[in-house]
PyMOL Python script that loads the backbone (N, CA, C, O; Angstrom):
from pymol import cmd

cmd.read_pdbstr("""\
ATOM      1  N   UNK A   1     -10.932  -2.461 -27.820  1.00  0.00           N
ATOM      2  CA  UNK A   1     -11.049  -1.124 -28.361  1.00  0.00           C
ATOM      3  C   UNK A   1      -9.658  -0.481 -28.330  1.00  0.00           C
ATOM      4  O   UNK A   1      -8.971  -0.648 -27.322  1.00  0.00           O
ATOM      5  N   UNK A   2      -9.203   0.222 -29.327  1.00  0.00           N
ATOM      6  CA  UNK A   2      -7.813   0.551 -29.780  1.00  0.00           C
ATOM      7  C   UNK A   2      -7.785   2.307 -29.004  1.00  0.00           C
ATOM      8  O   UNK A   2      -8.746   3.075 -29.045  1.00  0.00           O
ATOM      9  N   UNK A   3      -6.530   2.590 -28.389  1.00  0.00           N
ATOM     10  CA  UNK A   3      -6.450   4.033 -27.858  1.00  0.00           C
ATOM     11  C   UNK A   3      -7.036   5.633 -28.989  1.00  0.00           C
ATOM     12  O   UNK A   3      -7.328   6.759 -28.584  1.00  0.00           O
ATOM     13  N   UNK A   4      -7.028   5.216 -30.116  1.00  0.00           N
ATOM     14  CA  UNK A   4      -7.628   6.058 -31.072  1.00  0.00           C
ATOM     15  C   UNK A   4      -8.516   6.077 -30.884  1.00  0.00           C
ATOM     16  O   UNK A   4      -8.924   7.230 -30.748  1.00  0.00           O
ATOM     17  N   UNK A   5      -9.572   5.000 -30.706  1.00  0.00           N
ATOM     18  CA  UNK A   5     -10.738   4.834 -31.044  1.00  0.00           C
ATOM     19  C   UNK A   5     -11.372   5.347 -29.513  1.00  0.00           C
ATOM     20  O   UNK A   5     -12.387   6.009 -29.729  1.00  0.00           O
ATOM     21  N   UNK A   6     -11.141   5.262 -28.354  1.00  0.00           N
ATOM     22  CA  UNK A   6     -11.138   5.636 -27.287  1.00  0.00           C
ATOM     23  C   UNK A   6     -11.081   7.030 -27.091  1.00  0.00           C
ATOM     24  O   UNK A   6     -11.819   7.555 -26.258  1.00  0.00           O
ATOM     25  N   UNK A   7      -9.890   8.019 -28.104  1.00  0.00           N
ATOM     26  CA  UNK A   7      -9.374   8.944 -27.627  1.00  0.00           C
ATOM     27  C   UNK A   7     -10.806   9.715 -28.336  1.00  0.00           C
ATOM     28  O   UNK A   7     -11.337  10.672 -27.771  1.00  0.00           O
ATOM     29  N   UNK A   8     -11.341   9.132 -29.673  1.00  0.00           N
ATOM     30  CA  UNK A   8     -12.062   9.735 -30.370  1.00  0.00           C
ATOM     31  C   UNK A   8     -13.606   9.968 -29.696  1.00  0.00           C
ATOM     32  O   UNK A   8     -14.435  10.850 -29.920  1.00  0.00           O
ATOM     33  N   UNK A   9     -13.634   9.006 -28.935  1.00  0.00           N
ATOM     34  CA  UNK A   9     -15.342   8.442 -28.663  1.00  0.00           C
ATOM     35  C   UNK A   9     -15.140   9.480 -27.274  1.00  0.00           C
ATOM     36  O   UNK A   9     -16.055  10.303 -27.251  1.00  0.00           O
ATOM     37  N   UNK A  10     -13.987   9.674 -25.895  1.00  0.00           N
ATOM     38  CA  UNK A  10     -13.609  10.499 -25.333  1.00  0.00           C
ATOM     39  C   UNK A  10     -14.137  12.079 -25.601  1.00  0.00           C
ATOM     40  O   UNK A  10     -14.904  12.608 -24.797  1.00  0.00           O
ATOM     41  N   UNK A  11     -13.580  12.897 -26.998  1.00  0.00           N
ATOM     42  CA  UNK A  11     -13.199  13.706 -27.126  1.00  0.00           C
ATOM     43  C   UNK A  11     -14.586  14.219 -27.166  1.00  0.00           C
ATOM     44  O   UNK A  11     -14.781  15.397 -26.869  1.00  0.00           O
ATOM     45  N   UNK A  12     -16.009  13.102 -27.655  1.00  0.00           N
ATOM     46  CA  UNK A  12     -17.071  13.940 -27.653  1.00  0.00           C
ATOM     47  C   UNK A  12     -17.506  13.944 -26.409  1.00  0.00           C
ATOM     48  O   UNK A  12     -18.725  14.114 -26.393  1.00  0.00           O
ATOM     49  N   UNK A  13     -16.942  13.805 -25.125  1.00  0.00           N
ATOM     50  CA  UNK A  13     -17.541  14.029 -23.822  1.00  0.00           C
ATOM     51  C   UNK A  13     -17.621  15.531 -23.252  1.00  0.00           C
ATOM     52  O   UNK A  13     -16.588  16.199 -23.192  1.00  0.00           O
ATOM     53  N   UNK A  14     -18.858  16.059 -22.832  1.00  0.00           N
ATOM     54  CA  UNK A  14     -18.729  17.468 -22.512  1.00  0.00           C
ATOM     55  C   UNK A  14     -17.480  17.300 -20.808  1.00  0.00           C
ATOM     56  O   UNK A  14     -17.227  16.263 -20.195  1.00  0.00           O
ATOM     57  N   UNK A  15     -17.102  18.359 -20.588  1.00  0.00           N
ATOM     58  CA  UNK A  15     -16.028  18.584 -19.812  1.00  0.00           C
ATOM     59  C   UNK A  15     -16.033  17.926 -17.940  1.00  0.00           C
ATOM     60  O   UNK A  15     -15.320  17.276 -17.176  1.00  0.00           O
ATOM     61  N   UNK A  16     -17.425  18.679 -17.971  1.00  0.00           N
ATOM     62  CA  UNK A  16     -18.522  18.660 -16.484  1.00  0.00           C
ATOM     63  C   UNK A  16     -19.989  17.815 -17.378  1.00  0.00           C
ATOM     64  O   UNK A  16     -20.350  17.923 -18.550  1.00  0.00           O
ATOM     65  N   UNK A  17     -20.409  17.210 -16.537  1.00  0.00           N
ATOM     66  CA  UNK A  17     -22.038  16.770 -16.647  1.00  0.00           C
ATOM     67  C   UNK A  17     -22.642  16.962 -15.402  1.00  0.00           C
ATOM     68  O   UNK A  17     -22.886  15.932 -14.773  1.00  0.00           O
ATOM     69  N   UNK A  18     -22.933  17.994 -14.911  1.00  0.00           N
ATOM     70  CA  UNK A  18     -23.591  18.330 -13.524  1.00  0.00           C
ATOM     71  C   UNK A  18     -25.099  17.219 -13.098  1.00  0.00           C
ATOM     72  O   UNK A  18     -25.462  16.832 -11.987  1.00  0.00           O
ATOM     73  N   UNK A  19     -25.544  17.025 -14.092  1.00  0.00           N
ATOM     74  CA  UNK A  19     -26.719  15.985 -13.360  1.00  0.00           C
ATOM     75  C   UNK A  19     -26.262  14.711 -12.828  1.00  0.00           C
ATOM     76  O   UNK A  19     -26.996  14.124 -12.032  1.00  0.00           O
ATOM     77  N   UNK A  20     -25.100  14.186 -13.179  1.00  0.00           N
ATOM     78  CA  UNK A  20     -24.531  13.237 -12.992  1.00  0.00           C
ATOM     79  C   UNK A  20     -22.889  13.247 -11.545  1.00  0.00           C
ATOM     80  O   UNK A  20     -22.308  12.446 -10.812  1.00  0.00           O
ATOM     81  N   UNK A  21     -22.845  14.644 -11.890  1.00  0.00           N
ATOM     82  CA  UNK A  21     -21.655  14.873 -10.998  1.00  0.00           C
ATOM     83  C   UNK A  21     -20.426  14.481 -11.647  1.00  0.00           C
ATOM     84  O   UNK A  21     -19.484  14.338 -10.868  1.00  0.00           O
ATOM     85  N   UNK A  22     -20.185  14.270 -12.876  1.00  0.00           N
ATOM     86  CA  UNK A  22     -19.329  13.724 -13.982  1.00  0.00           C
ATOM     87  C   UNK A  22     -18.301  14.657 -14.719  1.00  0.00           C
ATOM     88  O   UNK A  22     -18.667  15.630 -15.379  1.00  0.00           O
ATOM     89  N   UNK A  23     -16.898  14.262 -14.546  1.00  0.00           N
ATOM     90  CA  UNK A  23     -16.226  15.308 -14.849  1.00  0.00           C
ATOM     91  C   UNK A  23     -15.236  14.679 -15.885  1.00  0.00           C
ATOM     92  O   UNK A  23     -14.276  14.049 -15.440  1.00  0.00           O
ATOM     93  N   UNK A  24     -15.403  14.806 -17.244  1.00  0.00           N
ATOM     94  CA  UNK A  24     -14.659  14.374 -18.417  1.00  0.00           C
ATOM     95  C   UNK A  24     -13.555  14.966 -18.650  1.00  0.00           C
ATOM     96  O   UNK A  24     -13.729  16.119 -19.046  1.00  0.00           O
ATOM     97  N   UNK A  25     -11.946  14.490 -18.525  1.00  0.00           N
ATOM     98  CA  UNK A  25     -10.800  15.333 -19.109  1.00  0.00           C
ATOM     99  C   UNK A  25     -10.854  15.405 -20.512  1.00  0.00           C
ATOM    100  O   UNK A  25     -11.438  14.629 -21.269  1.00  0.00           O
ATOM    101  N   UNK A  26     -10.246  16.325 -20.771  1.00  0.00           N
ATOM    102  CA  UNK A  26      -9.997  16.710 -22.242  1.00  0.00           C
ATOM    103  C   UNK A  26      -9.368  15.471 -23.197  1.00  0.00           C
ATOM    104  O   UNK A  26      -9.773  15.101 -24.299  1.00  0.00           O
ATOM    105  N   UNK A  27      -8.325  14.996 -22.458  1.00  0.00           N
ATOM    106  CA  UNK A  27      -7.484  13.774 -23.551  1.00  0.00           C
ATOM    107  C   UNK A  27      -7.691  12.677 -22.010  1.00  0.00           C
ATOM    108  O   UNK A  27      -7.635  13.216 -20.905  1.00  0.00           O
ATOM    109  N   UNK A  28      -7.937  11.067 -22.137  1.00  0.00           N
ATOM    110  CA  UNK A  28      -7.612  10.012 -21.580  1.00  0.00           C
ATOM    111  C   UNK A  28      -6.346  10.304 -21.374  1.00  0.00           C
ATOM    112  O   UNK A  28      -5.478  10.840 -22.064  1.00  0.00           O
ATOM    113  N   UNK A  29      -6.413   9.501 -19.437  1.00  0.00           N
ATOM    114  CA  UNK A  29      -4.786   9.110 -19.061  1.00  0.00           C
ATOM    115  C   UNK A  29      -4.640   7.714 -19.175  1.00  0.00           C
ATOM    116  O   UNK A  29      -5.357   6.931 -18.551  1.00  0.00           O
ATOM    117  N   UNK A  30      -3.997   7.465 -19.727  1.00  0.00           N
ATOM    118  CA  UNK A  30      -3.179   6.373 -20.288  1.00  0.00           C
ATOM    119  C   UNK A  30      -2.542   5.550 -18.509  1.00  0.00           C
ATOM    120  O   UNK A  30      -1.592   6.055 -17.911  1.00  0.00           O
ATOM    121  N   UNK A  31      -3.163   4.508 -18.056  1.00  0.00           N
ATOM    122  CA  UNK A  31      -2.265   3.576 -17.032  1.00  0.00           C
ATOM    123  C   UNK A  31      -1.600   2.750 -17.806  1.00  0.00           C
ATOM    124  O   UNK A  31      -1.685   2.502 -19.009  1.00  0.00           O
ATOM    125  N   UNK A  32      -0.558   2.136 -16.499  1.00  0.00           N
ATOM    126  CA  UNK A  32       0.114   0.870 -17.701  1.00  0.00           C
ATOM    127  C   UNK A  32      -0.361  -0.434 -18.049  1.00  0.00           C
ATOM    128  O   UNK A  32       0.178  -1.266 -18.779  1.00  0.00           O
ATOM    129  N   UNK A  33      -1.487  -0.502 -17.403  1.00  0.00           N
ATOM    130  CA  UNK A  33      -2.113  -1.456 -17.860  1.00  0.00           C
ATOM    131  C   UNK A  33      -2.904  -1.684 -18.940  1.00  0.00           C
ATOM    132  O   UNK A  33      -3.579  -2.703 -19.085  1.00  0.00           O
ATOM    133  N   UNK A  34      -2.821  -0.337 -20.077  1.00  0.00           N
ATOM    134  CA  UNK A  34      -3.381  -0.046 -21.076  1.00  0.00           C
ATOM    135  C   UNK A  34      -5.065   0.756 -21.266  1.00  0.00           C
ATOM    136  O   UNK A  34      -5.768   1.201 -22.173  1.00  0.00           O
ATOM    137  N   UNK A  35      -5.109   0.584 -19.826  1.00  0.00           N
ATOM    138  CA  UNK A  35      -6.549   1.004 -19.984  1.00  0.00           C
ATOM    139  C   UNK A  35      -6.667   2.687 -19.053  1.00  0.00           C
ATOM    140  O   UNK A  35      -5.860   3.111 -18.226  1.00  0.00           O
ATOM    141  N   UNK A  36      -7.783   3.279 -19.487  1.00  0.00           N
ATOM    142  CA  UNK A  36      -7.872   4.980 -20.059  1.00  0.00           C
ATOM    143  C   UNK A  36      -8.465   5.120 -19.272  1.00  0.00           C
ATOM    144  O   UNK A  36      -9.385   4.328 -19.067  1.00  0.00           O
ATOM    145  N   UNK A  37      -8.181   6.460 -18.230  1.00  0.00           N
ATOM    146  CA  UNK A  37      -8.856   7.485 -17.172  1.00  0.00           C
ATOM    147  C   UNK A  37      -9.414   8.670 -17.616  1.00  0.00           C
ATOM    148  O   UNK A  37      -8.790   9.718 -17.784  1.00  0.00           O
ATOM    149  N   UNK A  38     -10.716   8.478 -17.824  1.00  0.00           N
ATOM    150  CA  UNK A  38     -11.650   9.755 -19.002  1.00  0.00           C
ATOM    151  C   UNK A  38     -12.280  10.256 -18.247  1.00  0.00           C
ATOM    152  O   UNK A  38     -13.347  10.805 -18.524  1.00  0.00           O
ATOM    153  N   UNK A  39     -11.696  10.184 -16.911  1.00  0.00           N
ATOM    154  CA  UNK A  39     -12.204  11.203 -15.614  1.00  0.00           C
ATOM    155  C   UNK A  39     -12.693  11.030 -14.363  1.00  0.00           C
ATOM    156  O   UNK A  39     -12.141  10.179 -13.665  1.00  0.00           O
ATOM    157  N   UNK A  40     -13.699  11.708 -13.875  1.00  0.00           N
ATOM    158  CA  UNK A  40     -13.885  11.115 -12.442  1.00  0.00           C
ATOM    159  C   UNK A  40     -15.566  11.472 -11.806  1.00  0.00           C
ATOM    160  O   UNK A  40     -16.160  12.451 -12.258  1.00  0.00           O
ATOM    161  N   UNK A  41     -16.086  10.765 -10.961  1.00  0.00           N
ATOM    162  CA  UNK A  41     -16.909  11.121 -10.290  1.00  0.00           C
ATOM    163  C   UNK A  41     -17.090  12.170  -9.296  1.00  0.00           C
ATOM    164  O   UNK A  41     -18.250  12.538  -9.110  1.00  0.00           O
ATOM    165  N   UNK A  42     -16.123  12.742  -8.596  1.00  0.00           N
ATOM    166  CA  UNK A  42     -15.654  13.561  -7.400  1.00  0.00           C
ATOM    167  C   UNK A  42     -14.859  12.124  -6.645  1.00  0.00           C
ATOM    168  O   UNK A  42     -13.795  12.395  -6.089  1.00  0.00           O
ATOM    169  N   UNK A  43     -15.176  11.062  -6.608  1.00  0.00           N
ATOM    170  CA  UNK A  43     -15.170  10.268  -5.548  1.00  0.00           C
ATOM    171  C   UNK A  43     -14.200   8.934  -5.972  1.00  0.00           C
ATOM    172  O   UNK A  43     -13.422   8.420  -5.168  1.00  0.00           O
ATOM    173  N   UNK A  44     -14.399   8.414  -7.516  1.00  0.00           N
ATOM    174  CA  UNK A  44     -13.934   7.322  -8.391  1.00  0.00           C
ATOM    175  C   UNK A  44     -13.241   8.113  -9.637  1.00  0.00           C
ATOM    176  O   UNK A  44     -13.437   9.273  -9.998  1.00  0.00           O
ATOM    177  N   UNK A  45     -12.267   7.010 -10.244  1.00  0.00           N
ATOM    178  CA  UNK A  45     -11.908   7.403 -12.013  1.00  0.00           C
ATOM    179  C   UNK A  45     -12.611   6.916 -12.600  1.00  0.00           C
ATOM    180  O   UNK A  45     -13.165   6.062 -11.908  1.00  0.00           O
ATOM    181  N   UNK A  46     -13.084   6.935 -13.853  1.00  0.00           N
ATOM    182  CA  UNK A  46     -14.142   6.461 -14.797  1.00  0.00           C
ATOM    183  C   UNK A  46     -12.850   6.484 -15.846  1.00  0.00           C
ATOM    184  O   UNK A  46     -12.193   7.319 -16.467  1.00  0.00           O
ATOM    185  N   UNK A  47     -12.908   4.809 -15.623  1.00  0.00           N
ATOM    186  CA  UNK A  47     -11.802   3.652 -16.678  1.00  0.00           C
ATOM    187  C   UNK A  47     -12.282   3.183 -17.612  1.00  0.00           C
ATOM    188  O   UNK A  47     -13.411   2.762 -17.359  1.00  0.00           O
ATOM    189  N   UNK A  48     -11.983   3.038 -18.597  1.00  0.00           N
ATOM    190  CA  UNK A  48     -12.236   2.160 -19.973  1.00  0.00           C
ATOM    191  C   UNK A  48     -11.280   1.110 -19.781  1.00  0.00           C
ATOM    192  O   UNK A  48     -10.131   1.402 -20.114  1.00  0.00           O
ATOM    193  N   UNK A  49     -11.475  -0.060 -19.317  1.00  0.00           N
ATOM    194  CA  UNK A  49     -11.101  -1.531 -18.958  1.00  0.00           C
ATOM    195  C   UNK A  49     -10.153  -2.120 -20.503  1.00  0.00           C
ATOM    196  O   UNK A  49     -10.926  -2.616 -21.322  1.00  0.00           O
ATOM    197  N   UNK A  50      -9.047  -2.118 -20.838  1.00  0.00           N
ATOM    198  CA  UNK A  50      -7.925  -2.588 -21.935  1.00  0.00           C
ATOM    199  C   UNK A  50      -8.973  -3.398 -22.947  1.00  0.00           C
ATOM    200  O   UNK A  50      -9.253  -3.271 -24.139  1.00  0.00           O
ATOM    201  N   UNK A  51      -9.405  -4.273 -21.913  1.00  0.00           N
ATOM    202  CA  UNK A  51      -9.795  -5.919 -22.431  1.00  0.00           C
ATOM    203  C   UNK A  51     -10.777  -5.845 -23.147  1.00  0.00           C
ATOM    204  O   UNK A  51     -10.954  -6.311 -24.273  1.00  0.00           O
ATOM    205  N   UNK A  52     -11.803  -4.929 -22.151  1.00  0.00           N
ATOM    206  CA  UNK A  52     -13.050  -5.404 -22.776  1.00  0.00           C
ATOM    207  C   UNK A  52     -13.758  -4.266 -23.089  1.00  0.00           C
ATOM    208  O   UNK A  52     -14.905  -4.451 -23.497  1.00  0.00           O
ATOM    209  N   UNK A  53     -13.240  -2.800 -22.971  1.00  0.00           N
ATOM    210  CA  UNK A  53     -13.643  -1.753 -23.350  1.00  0.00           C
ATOM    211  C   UNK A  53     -14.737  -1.049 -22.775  1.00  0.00           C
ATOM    212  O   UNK A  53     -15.262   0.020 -23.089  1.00  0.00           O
ATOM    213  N   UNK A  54     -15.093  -2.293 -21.397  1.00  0.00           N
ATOM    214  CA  UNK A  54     -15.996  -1.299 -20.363  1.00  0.00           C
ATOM    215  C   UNK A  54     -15.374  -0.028 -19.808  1.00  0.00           C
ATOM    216  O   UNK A  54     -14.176   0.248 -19.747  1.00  0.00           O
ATOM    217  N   UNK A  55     -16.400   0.680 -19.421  1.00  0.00           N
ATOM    218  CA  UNK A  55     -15.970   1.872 -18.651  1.00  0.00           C
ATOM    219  C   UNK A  55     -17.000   1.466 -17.347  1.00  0.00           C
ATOM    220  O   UNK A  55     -18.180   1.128 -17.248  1.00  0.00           O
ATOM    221  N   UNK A  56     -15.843   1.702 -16.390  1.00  0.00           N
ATOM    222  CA  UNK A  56     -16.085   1.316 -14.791  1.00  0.00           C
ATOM    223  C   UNK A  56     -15.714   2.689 -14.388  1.00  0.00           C
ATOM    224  O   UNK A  56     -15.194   3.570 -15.072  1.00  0.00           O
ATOM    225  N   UNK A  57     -16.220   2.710 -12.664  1.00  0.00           N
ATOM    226  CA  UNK A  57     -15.626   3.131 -12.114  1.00  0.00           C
ATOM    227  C   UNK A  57     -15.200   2.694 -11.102  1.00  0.00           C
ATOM    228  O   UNK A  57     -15.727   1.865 -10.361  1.00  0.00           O
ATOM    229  N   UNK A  58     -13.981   3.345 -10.972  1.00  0.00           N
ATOM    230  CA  UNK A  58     -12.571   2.492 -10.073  1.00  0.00           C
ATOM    231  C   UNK A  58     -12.360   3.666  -9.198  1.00  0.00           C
ATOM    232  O   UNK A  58     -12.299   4.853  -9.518  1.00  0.00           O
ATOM    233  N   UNK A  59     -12.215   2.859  -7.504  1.00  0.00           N
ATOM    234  CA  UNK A  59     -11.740   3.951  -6.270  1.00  0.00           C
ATOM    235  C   UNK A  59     -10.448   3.656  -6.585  1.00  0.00           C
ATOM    236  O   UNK A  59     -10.123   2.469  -6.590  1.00  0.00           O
ATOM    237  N   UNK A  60      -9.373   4.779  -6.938  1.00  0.00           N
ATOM    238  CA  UNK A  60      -8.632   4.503  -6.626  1.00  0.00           C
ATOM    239  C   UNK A  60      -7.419   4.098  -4.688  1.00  0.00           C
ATOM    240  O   UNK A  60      -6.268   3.793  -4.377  1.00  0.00           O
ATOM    241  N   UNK A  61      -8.399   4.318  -4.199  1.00  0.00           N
ATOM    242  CA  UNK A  61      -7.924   4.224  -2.777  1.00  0.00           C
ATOM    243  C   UNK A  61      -8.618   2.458  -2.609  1.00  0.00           C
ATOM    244  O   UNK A  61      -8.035   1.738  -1.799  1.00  0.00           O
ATOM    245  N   UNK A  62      -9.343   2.100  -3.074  1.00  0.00           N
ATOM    246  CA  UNK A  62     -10.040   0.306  -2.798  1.00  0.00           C
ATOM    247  C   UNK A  62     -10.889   0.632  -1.896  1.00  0.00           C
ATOM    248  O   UNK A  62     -10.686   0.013  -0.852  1.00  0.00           O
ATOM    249  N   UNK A  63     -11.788   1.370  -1.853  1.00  0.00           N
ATOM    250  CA  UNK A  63     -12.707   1.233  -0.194  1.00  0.00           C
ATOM    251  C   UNK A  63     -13.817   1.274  -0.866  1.00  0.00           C
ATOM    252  O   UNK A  63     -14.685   1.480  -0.018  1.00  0.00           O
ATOM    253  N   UNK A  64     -14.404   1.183  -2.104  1.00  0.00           N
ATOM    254  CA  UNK A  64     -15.286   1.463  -2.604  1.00  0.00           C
ATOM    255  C   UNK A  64     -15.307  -0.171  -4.117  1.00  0.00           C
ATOM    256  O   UNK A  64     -14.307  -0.630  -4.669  1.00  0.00           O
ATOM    257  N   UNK A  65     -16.431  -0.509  -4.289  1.00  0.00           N
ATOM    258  CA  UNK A  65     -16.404  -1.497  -5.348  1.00  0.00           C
ATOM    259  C   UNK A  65     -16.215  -1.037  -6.247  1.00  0.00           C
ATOM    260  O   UNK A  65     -16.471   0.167  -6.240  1.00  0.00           O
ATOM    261  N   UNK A  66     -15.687  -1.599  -7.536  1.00  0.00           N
ATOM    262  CA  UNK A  66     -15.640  -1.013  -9.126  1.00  0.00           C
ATOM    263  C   UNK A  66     -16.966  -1.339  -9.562  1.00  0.00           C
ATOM    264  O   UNK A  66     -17.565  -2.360  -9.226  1.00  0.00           O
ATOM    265  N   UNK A  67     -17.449  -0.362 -10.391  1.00  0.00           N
ATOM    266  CA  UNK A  67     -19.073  -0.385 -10.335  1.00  0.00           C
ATOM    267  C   UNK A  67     -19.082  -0.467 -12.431  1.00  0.00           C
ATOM    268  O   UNK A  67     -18.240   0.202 -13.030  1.00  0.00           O
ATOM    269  N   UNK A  68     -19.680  -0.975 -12.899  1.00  0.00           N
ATOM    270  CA  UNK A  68     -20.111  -1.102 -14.155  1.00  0.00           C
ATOM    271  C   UNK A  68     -20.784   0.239 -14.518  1.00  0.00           C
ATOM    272  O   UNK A  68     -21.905   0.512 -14.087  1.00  0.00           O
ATOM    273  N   UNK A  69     -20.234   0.896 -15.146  1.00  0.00           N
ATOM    274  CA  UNK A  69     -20.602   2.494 -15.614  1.00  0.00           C
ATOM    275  C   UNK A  69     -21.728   2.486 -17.042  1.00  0.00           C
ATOM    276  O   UNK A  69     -22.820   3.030 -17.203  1.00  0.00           O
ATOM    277  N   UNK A  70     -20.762   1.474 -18.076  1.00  0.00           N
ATOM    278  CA  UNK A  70     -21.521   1.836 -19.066  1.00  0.00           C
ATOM    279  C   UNK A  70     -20.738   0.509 -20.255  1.00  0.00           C
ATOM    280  O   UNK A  70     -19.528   0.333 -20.117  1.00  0.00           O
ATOM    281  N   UNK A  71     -21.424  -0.264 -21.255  1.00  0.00           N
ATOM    282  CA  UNK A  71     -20.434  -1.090 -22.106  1.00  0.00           C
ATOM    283  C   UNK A  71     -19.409  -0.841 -22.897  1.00  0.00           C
ATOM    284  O   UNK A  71     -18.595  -1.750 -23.059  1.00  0.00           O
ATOM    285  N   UNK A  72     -19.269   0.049 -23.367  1.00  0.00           N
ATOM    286  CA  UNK A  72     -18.608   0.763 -23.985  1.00  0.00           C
ATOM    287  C   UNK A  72     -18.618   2.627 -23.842  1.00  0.00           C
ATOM    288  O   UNK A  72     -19.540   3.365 -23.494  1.00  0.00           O
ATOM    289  N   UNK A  73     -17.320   2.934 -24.229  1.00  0.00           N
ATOM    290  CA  UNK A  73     -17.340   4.360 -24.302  1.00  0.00           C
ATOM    291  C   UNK A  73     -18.226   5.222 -25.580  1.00  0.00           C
ATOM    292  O   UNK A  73     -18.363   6.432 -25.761  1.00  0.00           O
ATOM    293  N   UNK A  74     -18.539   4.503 -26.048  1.00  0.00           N
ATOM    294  CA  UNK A  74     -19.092   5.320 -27.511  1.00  0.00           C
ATOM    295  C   UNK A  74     -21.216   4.976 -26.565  1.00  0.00           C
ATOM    296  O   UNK A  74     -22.196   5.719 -26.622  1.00  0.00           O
ATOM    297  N   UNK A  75     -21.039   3.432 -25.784  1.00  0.00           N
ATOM    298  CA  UNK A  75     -22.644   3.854 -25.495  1.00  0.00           C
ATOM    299  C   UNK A  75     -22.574   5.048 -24.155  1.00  0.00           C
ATOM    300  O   UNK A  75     -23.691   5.365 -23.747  1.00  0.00           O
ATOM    301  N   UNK A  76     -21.507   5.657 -23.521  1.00  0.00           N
ATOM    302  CA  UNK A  76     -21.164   6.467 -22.443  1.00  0.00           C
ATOM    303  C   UNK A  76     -22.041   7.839 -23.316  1.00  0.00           C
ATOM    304  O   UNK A  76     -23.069   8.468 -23.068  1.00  0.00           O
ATOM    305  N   UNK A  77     -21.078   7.878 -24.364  1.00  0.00           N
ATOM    306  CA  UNK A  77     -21.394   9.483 -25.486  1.00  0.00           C
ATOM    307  C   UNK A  77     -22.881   9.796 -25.524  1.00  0.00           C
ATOM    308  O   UNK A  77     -23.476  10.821 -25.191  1.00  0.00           O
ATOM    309  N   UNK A  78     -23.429   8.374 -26.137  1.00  0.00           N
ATOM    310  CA  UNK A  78     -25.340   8.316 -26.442  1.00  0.00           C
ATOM    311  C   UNK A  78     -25.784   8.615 -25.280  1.00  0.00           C
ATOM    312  O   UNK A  78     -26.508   9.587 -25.497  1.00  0.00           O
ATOM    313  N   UNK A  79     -25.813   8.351 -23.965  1.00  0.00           N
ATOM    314  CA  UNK A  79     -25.963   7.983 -23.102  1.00  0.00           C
ATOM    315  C   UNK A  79     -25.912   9.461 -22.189  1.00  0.00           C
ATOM    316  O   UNK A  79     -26.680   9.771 -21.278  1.00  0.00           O
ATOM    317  N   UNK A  80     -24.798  10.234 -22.717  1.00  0.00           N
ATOM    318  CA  UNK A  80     -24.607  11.427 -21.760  1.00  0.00           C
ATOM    319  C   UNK A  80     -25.345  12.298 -22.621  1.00  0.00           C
ATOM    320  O   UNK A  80     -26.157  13.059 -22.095  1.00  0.00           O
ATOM    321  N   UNK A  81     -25.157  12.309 -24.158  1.00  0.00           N
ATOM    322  CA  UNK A  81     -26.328  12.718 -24.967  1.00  0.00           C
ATOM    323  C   UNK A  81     -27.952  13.055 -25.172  1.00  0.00           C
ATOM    324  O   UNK A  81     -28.503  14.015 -25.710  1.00  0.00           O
ATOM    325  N   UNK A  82     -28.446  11.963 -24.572  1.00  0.00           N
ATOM    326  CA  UNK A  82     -29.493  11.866 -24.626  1.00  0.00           C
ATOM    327  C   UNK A  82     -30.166  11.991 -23.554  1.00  0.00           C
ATOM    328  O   UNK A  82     -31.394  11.928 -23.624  1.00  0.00           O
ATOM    329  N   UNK A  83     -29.369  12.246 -22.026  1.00  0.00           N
ATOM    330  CA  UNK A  83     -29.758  12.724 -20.753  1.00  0.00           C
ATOM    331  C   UNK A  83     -29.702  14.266 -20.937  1.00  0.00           C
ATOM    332  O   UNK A  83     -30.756  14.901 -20.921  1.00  0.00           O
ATOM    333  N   UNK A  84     -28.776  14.750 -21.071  1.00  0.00           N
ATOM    334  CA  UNK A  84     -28.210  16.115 -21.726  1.00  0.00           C
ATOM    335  C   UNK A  84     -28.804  16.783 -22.217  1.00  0.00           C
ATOM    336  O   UNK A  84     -28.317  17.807 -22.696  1.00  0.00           O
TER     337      UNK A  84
END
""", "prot")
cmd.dss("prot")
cmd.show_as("cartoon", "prot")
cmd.util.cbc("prot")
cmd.orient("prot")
């Protein structure tokens, strides 16, 4: 999945999702490993993975597993949508 296509599928995320505890930034941060920080749990970042366009979430401190969030960012959108 290409950073456009990311930034786009992103941009429809509401800001906060309180049932979830889910907090969406406005624009993806860009790591150098190519892959996108579209926010956080309170606790993890919620990554869109370069390769394969999962969105995980990642501790950034390691004390916690990277957990499979969702397959893609565009099924994240449906997904926060249709709980919402």
């Amino acid at each position: 999945m290409d950073q456009d296509a990311i930034a786009q599928s992103a941009a429809r995320l509401p800001r906060r999702f309180e049932p979830l505890l889910l907090t969406f930034y406005a624009a993806p941060r860009w790591l150098d490993s190519g892959s996108a920080v579209l926010g956080s749990d309170e606790r993890t970042e919620l990554r869109v993975e370069a390769d394969s366009g999962r969105v995980t979430s990642v501790d950034p401190e390691s004390q916690l597993p990277t957990r499979l969030v969702n397959s893609t960012v565009e099924q994240l959108v449906r997904c926060v949508d249709a709980y919402g």
